[in-house]
BALUMDREN-701997 format. One record per residue (C-alpha): residue in one letter; residue number from 1; x, y, z. Coordinates in steps of 0.02 Angstrom, whole numbers. Layout:
BEGIN
+--------+-----+--------+--------+--------+
! residu ! num !     c1 !     c2 !     c3 !
+--------+-----+--------+--------+--------+
!      a ! NUM !      X !      Y !      Z !
...
+--------+-----+--------+--------+--------+
***
This chain:
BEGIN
+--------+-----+--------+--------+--------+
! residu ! num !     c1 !     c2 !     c3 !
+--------+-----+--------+--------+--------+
!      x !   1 !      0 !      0 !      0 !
!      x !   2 !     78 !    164 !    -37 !
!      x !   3 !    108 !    310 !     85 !
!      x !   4 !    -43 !    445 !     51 !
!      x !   5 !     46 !    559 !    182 !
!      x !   6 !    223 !    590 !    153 !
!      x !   7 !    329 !    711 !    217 !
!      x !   8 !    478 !    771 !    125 !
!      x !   9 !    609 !    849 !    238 !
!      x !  10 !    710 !   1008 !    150 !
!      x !  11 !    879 !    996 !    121 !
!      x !  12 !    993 !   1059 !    258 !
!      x !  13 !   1044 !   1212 !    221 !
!      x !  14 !   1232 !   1307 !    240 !
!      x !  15 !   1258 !   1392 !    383 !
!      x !  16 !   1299 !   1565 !    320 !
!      x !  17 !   1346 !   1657 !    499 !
!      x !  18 !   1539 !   1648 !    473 !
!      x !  19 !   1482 !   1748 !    296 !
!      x !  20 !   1376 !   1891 !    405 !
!      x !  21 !   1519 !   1887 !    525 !
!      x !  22 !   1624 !   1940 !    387 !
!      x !  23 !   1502 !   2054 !    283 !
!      x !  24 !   1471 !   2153 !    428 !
!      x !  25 !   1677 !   2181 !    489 !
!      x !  26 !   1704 !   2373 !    467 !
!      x !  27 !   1519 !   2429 !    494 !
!      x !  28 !   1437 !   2365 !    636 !
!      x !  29 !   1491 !   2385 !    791 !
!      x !  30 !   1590 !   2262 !    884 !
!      x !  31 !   1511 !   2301 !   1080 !
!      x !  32 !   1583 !   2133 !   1121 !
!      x !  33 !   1498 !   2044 !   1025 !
!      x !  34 !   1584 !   1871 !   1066 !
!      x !  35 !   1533 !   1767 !    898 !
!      x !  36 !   1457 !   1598 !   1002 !
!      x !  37 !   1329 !   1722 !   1078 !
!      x !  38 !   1297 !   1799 !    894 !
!      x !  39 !   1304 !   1623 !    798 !
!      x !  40 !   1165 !   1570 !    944 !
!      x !  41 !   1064 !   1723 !    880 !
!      x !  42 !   1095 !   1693 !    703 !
!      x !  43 !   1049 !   1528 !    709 !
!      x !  44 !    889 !   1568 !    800 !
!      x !  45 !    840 !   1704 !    664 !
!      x !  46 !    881 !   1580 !    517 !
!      x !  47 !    783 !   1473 !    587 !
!      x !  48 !    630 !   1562 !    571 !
!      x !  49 !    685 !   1651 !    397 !
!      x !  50 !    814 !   1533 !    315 !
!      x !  51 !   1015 !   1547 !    330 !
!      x !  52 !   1017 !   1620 !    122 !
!      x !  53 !    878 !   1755 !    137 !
!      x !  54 !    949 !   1845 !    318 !
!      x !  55 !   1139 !   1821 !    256 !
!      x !  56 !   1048 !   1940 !    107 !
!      x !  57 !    958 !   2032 !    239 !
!      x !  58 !   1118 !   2065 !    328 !
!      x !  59 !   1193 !   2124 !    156 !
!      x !  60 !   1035 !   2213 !     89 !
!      x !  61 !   1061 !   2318 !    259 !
!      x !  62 !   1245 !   2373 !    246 !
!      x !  63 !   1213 !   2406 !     65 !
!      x !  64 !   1037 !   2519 !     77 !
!      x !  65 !   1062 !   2579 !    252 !
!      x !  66 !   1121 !   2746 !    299 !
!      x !  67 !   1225 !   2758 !    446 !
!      x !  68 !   1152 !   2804 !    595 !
!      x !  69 !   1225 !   2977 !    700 !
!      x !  70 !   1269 !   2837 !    829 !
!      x !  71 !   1344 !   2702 !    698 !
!      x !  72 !   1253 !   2511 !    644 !
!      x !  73 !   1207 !   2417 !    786 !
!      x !  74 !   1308 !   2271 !    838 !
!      x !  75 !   1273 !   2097 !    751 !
!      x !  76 !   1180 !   2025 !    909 !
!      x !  77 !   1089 !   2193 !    919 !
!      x !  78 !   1024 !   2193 !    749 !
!      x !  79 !    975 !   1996 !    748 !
!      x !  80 !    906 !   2013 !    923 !
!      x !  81 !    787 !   2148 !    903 !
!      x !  82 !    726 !   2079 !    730 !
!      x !  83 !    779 !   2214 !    628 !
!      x !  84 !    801 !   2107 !    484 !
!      x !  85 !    640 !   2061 !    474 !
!      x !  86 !    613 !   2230 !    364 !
!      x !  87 !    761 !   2187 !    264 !
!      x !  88 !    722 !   2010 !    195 !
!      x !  89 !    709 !   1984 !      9 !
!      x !  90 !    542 !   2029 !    -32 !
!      x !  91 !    485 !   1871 !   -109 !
!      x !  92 !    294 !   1923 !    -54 !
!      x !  93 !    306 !   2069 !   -215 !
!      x !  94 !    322 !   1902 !   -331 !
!      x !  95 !    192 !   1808 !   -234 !
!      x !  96 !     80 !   1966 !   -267 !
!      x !  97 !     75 !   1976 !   -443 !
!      x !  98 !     21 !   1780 !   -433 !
!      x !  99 !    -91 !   1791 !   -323 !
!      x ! 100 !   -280 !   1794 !   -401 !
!      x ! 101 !   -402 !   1964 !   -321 !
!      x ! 102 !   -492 !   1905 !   -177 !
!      x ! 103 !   -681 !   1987 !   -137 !
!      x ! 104 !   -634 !   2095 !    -13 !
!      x ! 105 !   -525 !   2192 !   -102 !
!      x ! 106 !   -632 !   2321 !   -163 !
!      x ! 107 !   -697 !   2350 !      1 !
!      x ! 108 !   -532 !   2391 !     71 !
!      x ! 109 !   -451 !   2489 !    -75 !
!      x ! 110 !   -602 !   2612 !    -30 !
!      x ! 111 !   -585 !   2616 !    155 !
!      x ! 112 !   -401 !   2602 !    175 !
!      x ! 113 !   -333 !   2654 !     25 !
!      x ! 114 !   -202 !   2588 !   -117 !
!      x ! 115 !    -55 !   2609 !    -36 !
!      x ! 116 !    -74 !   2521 !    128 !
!      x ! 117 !   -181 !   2388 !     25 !
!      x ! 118 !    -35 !   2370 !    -90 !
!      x ! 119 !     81 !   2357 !     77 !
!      x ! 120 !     31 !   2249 !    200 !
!      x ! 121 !   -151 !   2160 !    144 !
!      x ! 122 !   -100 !   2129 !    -52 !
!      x ! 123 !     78 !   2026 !     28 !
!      x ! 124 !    -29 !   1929 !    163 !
!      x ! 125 !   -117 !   1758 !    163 !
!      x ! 126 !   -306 !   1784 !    144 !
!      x ! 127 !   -370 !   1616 !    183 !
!      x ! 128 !   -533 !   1539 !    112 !
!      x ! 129 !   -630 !   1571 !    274 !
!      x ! 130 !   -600 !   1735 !    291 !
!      x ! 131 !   -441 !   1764 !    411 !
!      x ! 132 !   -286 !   1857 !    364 !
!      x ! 133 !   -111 !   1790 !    405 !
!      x ! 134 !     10 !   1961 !    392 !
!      x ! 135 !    174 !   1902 !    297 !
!      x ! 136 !    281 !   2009 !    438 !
!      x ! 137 !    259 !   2067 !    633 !
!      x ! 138 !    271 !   2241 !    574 !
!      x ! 139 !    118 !   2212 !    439 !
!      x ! 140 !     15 !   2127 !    605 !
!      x ! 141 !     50 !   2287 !    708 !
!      x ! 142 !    -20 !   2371 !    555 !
!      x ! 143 !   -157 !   2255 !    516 !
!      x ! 144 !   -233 !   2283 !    714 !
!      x ! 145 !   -224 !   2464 !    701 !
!      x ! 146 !   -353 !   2433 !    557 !
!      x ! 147 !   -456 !   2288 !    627 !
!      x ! 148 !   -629 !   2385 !    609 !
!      x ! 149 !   -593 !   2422 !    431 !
!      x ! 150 !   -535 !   2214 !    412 !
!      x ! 151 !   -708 !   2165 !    475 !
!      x ! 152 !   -822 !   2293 !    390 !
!      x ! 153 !   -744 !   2222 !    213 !
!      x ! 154 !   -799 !   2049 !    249 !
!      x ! 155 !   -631 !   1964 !    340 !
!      x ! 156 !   -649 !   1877 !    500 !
!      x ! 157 !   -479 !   1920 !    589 !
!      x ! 158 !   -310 !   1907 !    591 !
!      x ! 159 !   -205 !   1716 !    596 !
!      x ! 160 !    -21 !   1718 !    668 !
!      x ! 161 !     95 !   1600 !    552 !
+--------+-----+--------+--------+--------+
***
């Protein structure tokens, strides 16, 4: 009889920290930073994100980023507080154009307008039944803040991942 549910485990991917460690010598600050309590960060963040996409976080940051009056943060800082959460690749713009209009749509282009439609509902997961999943914490934040406007167009609530 053949397995119906099968469960294909992803290929292990490279750790990349001894790459961020390097990327990031020159700009961000050292603060003692000893590299076992950074990898431990790193690995937690990569774990959520992916070792590939926050090594090109890390290097979308130091690329775009204008130095702050104080200088970058340290490493352990910047993975610690989740800054790179606004610096991942933004994959969500491709998923976007893919993804077909949903009914609600309408509704919330009128009450909320194109631009934060375009920003943090169009990259989200509406789900059949009615509940949004935001594609970031910062899109959630912004997502509650309009939570009268969500239900008035027809969706039932928000859905952390």
């Amino acid at each position: 009889m053949a397995a119906t549910n099968v469960i294909a485990f992803p290929a292990r991917e490279e750790n990349t920290f001894d790459q961020a460690w390097q990327a990031r010598a020159g700009q961000m600050k050292k603060r003692g930073d000893g590299s076992e309590k950074t990898r431990k960060l790193w690995n937690k963040a990569a774990a959520k994100v992916g070792h590939a996409r926050l090594l090109e976080a890390l290097k979308r940051y130091l690329r775009e980023e204008k130095e702050p009056t104080c200088g970058y943060p340290g490493l352990s800082v910047w993975l610690n507080g989740e800054r790179w959460d606004h610096w991942l690749p933004d994959e969500a713009a491709v998923a976007m154009i893919e993804a077909p209009p949903y009914p609600q749509r309408t509704a919330l282009l009128a009450s909320l307008g194109e631009p934060f439609v375009v920003s943090y509902i169009d990259p989200a997961t509406i789900h059949p039944d009615g509940w949004i999943t935001p594609a970031t914490g910062y899109a959630k934040g912004k997502l509650l803040e309009k939570a009268a406007s969500l239900k008035a167009a027809g969706l039932n609530g928000i859905r952390t991942k």
